[in-house]
N, C-alpha and C positions, 0 to 999 in steps of 0.2 A: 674329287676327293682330296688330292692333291694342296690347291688352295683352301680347303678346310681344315685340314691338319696342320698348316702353317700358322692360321689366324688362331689358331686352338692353343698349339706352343705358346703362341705370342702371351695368350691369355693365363695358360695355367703358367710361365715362367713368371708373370707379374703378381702369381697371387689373385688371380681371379677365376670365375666359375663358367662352365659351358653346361650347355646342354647337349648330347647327344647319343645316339645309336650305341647299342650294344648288341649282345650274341641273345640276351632275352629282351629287356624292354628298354623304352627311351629313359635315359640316366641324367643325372645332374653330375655336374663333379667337379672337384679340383686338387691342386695339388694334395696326396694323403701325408707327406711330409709337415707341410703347414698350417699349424695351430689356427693361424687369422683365416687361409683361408677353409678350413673347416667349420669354422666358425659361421661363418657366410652360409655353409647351405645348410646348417641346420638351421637359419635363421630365414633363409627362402621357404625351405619345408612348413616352416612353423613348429618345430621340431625338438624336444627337449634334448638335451645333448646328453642327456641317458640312454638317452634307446639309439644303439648303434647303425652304422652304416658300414658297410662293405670296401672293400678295394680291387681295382681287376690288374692284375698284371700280366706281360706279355709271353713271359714262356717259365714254365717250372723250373729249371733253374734259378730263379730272383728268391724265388720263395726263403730260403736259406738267410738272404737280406734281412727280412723281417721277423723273421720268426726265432730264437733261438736255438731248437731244437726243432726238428720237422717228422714228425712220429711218420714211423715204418709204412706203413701201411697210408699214407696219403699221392705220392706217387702212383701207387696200383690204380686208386680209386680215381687218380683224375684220365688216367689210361684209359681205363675201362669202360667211363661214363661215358654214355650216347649224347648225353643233356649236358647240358652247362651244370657245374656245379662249385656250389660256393663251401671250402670246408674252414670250418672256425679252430684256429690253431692255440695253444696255450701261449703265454709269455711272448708278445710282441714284442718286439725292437724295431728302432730307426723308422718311427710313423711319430703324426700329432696325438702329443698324450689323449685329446679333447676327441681323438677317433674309435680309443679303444675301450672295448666292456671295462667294467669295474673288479675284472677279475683278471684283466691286462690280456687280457685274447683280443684276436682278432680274426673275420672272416673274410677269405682269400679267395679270390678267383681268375683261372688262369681263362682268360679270354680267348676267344676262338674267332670272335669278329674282327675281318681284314680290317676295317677303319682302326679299328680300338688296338690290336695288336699293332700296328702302323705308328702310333700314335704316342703310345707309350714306351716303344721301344727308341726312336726318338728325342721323349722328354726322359729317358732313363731313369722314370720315377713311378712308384704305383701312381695311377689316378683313383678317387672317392666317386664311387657307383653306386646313387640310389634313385630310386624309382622318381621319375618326374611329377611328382604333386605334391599336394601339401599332404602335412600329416593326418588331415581327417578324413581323407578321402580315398577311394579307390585308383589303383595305378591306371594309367593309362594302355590299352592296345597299341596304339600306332601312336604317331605324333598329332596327330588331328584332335587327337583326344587331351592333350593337354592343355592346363588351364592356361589362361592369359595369363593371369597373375605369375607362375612360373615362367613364362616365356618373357615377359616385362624385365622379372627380377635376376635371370642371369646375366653375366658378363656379353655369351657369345652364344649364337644357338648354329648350331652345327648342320650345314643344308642337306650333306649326302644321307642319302635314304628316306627325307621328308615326305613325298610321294607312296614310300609301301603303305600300301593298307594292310597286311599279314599282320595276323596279332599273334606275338609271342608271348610266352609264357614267362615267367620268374624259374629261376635256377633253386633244386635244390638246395638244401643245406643241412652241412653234416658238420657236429660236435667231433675234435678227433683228442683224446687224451694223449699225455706220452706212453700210460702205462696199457696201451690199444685199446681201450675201450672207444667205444662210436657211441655216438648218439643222435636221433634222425629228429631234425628239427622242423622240416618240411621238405616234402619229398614231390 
């Protein structure tokens, strides 16, 4: 693990993309700070830069980084969660404009996988987490299941955990307003 999270730095510090593991399924990604390189995997995806991507960061606390304001009640909810869960915050800051809705939200997820929390805590930056395929197609289970074409088009593909076969599931996702309202976008 060790030397994959080395080659991974190396890669998202240059502005380039990896593939790898996360707490639900195999992720593309790269720095969420920069423009060009978000550029890049919505362009691996095949992916219109409307339809947004996600971010994982390493501990609740960062959260504050990004978001301007962090309504009451998202705390609880990442405590509480048994799942992984992704919540979509109003008013982003300090991300690639080219990452966020058109309504300047962004959705956040505080990771729980040793690699991914490793990793980013490290590169001191959210990294861009979305599902390893193109945009027409169904995500993959494991890594066995993704396309070539993805594994070609990123920078770095990440070894540790290439072997599980356990098929993980997708993280929910909750809408959180300032004014407390939720909204359950998939559960």
């Amino acid at each position: 693990m060790e030397e994959d999270i080395k080659t991974a730095l190396t890669v998202l510090e240059a502005g380039g993309t990896i593939l790898y593991p996360t707490d639900t399924i195999w992720g593309i990604g790269c720095d969420a700070t920069n423009p060009e390189a978000v550029k890049k995997v919505y362009e691996i995806k095949k992916r219109k830069d409307t339809k947004n991507m996600l971010v994982l960061i390493d501990i609740t606390g960062r959260i504050i980084q990004y978001v301007k304001e962090v309504p009451e009640t998202a705390r609880d909810m990442i405590e509480v969660s048994e799942n992984p869960i992704t919540i979509i915050y109003p008013n982003a800051i300090n991300l690639a404009p080219n990452l966020l809705n058109l309504d300047g939200s962004i959705g956040i997820r505080v990771t729980r996988d040793e690699f991914c929390k490793s990793l980013i805590s490290r590169f001191k930056k959210p990294i861009v987490s979305t599902s390893a395929n193109l945009s027409s197609e169904e995500y993959p289970n494991n890594f066995k299941e993704i396309n070539e074409k993805i594994l070609k088009s990123v920078d770095y593909v990440v070894k540790w955990r290439q072997k599980e076969l356990t098929c993980f599931s997708v993280s929910s996702i909750v809408k959180l307003e300032l004014n407390g309202e939720i909204k359950i976008i998939r559960k």
